[in-house]
N, C-alpha and C positions, 0 to 999 in steps of 0.2 A: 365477513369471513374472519374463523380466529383461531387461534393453535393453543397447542398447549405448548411455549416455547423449552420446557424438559423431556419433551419426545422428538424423535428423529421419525422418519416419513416411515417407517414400518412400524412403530411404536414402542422402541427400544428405548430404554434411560437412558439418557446422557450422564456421562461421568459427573457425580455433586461435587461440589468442593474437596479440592484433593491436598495432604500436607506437603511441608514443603519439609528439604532434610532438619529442619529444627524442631518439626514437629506442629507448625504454626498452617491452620488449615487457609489454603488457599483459594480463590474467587475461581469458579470452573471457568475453562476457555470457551469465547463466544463464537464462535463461526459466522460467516458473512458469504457471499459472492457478490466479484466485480460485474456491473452493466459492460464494462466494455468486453467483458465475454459471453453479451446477451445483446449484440449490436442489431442483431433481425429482430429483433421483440420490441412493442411500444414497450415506454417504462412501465404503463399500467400493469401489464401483461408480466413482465420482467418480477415485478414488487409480486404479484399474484402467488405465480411459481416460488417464489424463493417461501413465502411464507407455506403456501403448503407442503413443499419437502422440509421444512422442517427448523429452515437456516432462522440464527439470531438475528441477522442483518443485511446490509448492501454496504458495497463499495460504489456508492456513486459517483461514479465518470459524467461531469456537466461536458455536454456534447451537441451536436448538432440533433439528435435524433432522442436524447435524454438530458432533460431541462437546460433546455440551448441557453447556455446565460448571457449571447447576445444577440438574445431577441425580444422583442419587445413584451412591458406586463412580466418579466421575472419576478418583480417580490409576488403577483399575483399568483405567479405558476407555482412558486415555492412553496406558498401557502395551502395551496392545494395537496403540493407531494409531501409535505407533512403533518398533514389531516389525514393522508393514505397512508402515510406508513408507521402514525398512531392508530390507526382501526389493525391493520396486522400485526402490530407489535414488533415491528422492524425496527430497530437502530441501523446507524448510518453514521461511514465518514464519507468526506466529500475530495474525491480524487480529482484530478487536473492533467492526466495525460492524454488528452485524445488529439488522436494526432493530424486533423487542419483544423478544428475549429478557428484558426487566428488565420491558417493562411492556405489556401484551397491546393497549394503547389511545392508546401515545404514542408515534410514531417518538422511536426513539434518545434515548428517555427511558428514568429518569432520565438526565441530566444532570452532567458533571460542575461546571457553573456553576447548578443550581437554587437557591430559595430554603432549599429547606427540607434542614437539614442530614443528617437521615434519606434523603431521596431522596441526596444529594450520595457519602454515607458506602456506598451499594449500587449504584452505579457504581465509586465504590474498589474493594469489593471483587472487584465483577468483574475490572477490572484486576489486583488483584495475582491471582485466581485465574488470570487469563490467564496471567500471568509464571510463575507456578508448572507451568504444564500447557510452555509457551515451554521452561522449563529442562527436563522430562522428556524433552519431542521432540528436544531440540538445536534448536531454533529459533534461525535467527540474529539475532531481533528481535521484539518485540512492539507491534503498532502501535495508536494512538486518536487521538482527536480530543477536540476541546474543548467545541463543543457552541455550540449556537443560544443567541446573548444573551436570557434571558429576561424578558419583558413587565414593567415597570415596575423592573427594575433596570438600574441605571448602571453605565459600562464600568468603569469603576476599581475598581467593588465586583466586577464579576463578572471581571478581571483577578487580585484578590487570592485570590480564591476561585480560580480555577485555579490557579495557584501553588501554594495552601495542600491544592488534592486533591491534585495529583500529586507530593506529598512524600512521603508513603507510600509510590506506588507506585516512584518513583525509588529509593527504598527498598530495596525490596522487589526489582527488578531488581538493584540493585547486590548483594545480596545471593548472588541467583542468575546473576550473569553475563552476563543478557543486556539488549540496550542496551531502550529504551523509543524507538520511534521517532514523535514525534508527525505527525499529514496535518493542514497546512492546507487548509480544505475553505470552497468557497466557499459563502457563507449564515451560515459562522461566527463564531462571536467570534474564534478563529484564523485567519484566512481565506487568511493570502497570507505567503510568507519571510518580509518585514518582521516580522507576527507571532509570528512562530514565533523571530526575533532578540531580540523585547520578552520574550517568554515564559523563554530561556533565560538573559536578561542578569538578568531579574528572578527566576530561581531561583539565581545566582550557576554558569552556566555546569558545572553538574553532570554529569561524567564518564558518568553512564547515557543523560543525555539525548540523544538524535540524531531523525533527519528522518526520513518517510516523503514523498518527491518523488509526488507524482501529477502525470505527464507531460500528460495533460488536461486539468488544475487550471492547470498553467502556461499554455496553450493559451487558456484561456479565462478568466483574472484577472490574471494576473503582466503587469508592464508592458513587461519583456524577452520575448524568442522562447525559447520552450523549452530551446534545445541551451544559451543562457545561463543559463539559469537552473541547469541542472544542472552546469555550471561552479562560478556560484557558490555552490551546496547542497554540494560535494563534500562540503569537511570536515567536515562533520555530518550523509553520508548516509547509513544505517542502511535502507531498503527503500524499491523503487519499483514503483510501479503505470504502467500505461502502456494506454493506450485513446485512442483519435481523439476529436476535441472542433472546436467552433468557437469562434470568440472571442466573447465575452461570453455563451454560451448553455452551462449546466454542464447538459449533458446528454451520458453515455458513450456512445461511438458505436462499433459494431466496426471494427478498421484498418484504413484507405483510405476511409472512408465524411466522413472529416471535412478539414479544413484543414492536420494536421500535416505537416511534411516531417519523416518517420521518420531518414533515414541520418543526417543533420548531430547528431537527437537520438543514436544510439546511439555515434556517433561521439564525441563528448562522453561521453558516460556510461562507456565505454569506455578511455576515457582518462585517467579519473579512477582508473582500477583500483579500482571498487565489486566486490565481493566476493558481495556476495549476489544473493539472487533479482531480477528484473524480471516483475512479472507485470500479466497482461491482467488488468482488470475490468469486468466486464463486469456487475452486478448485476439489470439488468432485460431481462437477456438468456437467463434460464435455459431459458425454455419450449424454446429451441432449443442450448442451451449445447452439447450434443457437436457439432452444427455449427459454431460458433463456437468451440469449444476447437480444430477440426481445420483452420479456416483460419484462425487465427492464426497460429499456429505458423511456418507455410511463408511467411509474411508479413513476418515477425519475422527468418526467418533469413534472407531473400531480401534483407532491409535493412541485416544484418547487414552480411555481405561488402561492399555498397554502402558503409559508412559508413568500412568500412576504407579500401575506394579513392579515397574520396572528399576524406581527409583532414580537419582542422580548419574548423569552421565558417566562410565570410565575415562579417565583423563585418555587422551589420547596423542599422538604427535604431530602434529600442524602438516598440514596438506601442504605441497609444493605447488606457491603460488603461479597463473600464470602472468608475464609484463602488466606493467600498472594498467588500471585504466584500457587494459588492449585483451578479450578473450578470446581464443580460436578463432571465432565464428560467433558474428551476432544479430543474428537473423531478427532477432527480436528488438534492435536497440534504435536510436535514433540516428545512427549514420549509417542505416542502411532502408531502401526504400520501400 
């Protein structure tokens, strides 16, 4: 099977390379979709669809049902799923949120801030297995999170403790090439940029480390309007996610359904000459994901060309943040079930 990867599934152009305000032409944005919004589809099936509507890529979620990375013969699986997603011309980053692959009874346990340093050391590993599977694919990044501050410990202890896991796996990336892009995810002990500044200044600013943006996240915690935000994430952006959201409510909404004004975002993102994937997530949207994989897409590029025309964002005045780390309602996050 094979695409033209500059047509969308009706056979529309995709936006070419668009300038940036200095007039300096910029890399068009790549579009993707996450597996973990394709959780009833084998991966086969998952890679099939994406190529034929049109998308540049996958967000792959290593999971139990999509290259379970512990189960036995992974490098042999790996090897496989990037022989398939060289015959469709898929790029891939390699995501890490599914939520028991580690532990049948605790979302997004373990932890990489738990007490106990057993649970601590089998979220490492996962990570660096991620990294490792990230380098066979050619992945352009591997992404985590930090994780829900756990019940009776203090943030400094559970600041030093993240720090202290992701040396390994910074490691272990640097090793293999490819960067480590942390999500601030609201509910978190990393929750918001700021975060993600504290985390990188307290690792002494390490060359693997970079950002995973969740365009939603911004939406719905950052005290800036999205298209800033991704201004100032540029230089440490490494992969982004992109899904409609409202402000203070962290719950993924499919595109047009929520608050975002999309063009001014890609416009910005754009501009930045980010290099890799942009992909939809949609995680609690699988029951219907090939519908949602199929009107994304034409959503995504229909805002593309808008953001080109549209130019540079209007400055605008900073949203009224909600409590740090705390949104309305987070249906979607790890401290809730």
């Amino acid at each position: 099977m094979s695409r033209n990867p500059n047509q969308g599934p009706a056979g529309d152009a995709t936006a070419g390379p668009r300038p940036d305000p200095d007039g300096v032409l910029a890399p068009p944005l790549r579009f993707g979709y996450g597996t973990n919004g394709l959780a009833d589809l084998r991966l086969d099936d998952a890679l099939d669809l994406l190529a034929d509507l049109g998308y540049d890529g996958v967000g792959l979620t290593l999971d139990h049902m999509h290259l379970d990375p512990l189960a036995p013969d992974l490098a042999a699986r790996t090897r496989r799923v990037a022989h398939r997603l060289d015959a469709l011309g898929l790029g891939v980053t390699v995501e890490t949120g599914a939520r028991y692959v580690l532990d049948p009874r605790r979302k997004h346990g373990p932890s990489l801030l738990d007490p106990d340093p057993d649970d601590r050391a089998r979220r490492v590993d996962l990570l660096v297995r991620a990294v490792r599977v990230a380098a066979d694919l050619g992945a352009h990044a591997v992404h985590c999170f930090s994780g829900v501050l756990p019940a009776g410990t203090d943030e400094d202890t559970a600041w030093k403790r993240l720090a202290e896991t992701l040396t390994p796996v910074l490691e272990a990336a640097a090793g293999a090439g490819v960067p480590l892009a942390v999500e601030p995810e609201p509910g978190h002990l990393l929750a918001t940029l700021a975060d993600f500044h504290r985390l990188r200044r307290a690792l002494g600013d390490p060359e693997p480390l970079g950002l995973t943006l969740d365009i939603g996240h911004c939406q719905c915690l950052e005290p800036l309007p999205p298209a800033d935000c991704v201004r100032d994430a540029a230089p440490w952006l490494r992969h982004v996610q992109i899904e409609d959201m409202r402000r203070g409510v962290h719950e993924h909404l499919p595109l047009g359904d929520g608050e975002i004004d999309f063009p001014p975002v890609l416009a910005a993102l754009a501009a930045t000459g980010y290099p890799g994937l942009t992909v939809v997530e949609l995680p609690r949207h699988s029951h219907a994901g090939p519908h949602f994989a199929a009107r994304s897409l034409p959503f995504l590029r229909r805002a593309a060309p808008a953001a080109a025309q549209a130019g540079p964002a209007p400055d605008r005045p900073p949203a009224t943040s909600p409590p740090h780390g705390d949104p309305s309602a987070t249906p979607e996050g790890s401290s809730t079930p």
